[in-house]
N, C-alpha and C positions, 0 to 999 in steps of 0.2 A: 571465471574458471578458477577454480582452486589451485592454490602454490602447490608444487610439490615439497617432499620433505629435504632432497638435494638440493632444489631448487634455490630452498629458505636458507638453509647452511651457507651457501654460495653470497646470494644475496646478504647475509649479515655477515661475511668473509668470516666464517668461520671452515668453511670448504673450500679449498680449490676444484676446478672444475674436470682437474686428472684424479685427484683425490675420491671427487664421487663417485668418477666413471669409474674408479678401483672399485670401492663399497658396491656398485653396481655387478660389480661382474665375478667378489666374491657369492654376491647374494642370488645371483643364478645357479650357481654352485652349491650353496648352504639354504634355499628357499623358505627355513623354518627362521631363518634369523631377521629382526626386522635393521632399518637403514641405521638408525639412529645406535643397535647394539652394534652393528659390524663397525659402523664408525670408532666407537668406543674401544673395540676389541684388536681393532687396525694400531689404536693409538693418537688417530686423527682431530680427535673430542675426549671429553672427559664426562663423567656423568653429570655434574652440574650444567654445561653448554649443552648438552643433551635435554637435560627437564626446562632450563629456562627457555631454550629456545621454542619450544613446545607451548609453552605460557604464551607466546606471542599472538 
């Protein structure tokens, strides 16, 4: 089964797991926004931990 993209954040602690559930619950709210820009937009990530992590 494939990671999720919270999932993966968590797991490279780059997320806490209150932190996602935030990202989560803005992005029911905002549903055009993907995990990885709310993160960004939160202030939780930066765009670099954003692409690398994605690399993985």
């Amino acid at each position: 089964m494939k990671e999720k993209i919270g999932e993966q954040y968590i797991r490279l602690d780059l997320l806490s797991f209150e932190q996602a559930e935030l990202i989560l619950e803005y992005q029911k709210e905002h549903g055009d926004m993907k995990f990885g820009d709310i993160a960004v937009y939160l202030g939780f990530l930066d765009e670099d931990q954003v692409g690398n992590s994605l690399k993985e």
